[in-house]
OpenMM code with the backbone's topology and positions (N, CA, C; nanometers):
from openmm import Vec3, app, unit

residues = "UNK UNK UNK UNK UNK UNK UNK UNK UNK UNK UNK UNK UNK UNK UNK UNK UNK UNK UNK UNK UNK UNK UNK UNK UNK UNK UNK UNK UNK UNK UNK UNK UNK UNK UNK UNK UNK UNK UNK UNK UNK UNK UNK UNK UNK UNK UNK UNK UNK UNK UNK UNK UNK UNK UNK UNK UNK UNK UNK".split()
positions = [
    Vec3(7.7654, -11.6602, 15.3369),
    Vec3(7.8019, -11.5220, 15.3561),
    Vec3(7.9212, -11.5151, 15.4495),
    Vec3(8.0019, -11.4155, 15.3802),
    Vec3(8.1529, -11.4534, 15.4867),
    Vec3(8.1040, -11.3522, 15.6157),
    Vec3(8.1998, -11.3550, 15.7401),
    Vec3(8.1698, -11.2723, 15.8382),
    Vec3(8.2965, -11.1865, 15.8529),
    Vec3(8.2234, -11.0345, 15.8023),
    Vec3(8.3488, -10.9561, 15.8708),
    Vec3(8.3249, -10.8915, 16.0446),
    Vec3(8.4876, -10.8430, 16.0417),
    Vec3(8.5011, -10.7689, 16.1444),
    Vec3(8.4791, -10.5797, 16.2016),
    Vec3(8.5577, -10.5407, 16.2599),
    Vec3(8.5393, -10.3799, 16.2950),
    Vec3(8.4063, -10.3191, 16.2060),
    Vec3(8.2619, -10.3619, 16.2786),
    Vec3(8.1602, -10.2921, 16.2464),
    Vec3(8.0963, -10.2906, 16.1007),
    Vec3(8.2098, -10.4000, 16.0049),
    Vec3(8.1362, -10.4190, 15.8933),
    Vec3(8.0268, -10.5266, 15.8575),
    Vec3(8.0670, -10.5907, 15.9177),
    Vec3(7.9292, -10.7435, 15.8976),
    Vec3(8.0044, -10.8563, 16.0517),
    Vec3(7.9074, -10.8841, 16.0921),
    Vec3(7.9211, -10.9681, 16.2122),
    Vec3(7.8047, -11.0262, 16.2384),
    Vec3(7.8643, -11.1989, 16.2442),
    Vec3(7.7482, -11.3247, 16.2621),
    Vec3(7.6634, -11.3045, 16.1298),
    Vec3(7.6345, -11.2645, 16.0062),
    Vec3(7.5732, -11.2369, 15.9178),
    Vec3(7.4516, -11.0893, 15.9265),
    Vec3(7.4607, -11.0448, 15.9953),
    Vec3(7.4309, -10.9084, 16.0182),
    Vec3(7.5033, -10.7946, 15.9835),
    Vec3(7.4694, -10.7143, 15.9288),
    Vec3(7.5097, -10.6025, 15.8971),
    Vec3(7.4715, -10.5143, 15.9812),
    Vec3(7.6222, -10.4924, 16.0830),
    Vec3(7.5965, -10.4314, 16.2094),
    Vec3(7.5612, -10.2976, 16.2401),
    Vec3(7.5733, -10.1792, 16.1502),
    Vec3(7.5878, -10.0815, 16.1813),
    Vec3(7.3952, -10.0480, 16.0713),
    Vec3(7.3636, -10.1708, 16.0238),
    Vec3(7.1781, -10.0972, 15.9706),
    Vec3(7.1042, -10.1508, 16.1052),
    Vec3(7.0543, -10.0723, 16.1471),
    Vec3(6.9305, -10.1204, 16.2552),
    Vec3(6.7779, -10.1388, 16.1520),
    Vec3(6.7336, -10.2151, 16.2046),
    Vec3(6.6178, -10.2585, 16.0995),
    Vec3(6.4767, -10.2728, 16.2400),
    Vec3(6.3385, -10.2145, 16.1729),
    Vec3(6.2514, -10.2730, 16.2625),
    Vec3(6.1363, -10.3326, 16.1733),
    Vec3(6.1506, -10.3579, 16.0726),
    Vec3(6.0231, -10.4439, 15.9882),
    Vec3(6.0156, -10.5906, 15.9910),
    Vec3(5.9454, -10.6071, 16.0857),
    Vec3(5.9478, -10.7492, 16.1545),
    Vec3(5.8859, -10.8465, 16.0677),
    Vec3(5.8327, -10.8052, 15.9704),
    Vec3(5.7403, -10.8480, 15.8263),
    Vec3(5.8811, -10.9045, 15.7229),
    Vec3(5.9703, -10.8911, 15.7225),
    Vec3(6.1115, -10.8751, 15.6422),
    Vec3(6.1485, -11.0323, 15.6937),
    Vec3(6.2017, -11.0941, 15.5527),
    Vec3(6.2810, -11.2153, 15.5910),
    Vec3(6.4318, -11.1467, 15.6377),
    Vec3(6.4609, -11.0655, 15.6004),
    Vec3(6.5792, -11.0477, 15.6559),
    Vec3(6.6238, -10.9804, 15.7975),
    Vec3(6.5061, -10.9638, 15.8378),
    Vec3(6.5549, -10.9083, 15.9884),
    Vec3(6.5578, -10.9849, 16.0795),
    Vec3(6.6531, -11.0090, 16.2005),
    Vec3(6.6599, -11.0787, 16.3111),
    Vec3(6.6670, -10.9495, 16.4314),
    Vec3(6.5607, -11.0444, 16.4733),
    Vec3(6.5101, -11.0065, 16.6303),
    Vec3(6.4476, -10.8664, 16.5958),
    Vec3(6.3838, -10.8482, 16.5508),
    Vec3(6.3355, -10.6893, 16.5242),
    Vec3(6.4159, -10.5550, 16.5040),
    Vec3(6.5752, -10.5757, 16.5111),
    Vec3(6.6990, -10.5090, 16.5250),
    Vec3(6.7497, -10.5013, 16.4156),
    Vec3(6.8039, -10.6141, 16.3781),
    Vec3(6.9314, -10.5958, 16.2694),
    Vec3(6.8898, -10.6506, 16.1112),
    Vec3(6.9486, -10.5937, 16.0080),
    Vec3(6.9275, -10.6726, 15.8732),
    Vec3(7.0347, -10.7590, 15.8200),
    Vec3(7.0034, -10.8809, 15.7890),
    Vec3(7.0836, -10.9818, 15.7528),
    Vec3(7.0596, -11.0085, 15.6294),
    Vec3(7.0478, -10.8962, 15.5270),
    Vec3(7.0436, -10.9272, 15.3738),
    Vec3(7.2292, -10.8984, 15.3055),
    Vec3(7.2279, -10.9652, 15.2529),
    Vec3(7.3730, -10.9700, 15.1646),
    Vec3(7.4358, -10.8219, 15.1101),
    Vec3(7.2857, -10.7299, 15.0878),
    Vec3(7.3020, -10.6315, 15.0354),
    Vec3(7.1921, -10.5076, 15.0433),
    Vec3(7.1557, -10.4406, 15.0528),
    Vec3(7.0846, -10.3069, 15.0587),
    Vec3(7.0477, -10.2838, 14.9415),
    Vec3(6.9412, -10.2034, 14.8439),
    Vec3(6.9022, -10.1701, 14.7590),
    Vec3(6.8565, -10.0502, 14.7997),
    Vec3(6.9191, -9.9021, 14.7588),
    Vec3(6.8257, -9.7800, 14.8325),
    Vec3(6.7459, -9.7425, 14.6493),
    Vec3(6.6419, -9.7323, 14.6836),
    Vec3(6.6279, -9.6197, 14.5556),
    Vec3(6.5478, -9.4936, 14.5204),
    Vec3(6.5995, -9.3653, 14.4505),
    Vec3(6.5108, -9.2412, 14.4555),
    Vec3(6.3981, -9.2440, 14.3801),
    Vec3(6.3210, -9.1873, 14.4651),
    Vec3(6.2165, -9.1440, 14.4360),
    Vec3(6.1711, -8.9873, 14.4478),
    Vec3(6.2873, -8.8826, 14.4606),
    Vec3(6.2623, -8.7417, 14.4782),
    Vec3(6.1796, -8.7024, 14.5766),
    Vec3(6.2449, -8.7551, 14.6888),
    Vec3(6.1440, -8.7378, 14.8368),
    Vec3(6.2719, -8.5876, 14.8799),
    Vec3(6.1511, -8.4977, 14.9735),
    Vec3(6.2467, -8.3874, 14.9959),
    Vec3(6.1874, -8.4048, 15.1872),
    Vec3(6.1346, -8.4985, 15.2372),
    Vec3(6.1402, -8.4935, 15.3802),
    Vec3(6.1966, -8.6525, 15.4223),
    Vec3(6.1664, -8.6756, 15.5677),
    Vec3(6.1609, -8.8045, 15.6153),
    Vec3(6.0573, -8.8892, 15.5705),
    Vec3(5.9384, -8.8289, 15.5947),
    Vec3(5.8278, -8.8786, 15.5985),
    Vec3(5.7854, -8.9249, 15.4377),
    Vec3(5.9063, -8.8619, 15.3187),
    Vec3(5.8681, -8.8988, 15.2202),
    Vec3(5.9713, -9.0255, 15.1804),
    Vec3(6.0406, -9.0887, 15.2618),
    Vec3(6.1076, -9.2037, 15.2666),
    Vec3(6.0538, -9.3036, 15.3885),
    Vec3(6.1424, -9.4312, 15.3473),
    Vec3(6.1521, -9.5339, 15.4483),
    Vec3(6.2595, -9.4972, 15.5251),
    Vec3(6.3336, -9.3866, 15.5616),
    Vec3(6.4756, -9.3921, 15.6057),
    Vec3(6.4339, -9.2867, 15.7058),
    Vec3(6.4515, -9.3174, 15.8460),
    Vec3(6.4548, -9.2155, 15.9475),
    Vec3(6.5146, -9.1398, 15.9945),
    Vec3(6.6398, -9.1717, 15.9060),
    Vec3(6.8028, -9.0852, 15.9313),
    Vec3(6.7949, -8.9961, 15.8063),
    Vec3(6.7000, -8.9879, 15.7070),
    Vec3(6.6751, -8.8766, 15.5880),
    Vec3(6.7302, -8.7255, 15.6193),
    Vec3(6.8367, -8.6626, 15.5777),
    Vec3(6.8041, -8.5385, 15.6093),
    Vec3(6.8107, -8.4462, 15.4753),
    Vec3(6.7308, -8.3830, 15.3772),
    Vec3(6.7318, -8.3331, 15.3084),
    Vec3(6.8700, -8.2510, 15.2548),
    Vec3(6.9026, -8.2721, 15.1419),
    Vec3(7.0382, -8.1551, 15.0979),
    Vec3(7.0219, -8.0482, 15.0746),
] * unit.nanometer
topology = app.Topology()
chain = topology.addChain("A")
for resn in residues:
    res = topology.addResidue(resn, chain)
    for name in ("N", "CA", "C"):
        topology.addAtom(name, app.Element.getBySymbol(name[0]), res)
């Protein structure tokens, strides 16, 4: 995995997702996700609580 700079990928982390699923091969240190890539997908959630995403804000 190459390493970018200004906040896009650094040390193989993808700096700007904070991650806390400590169960995840891809998380280091309980903080950050070090997967190559993200997969989001809908499921017609209209709160937070009806996602994994804590930054959810309904449109």
């Amino acid at each position: 995995m190459q390493n970018f700079q200004n906040n896009t990928m650094t040390n193989n982390t993808i700096s700007r997702v904070s991650c806390s699923v400590s169960t995840c091969a891809y998380n280091q240190n309980s903080q950050y996700c070090t997967a190559p890539s993200i997969q989001i997908k809908a499921h017609n959630a209209s709160t937070a609580e009806e996602t994994d995403c804590a930054t959810f804000v309904k449109r």
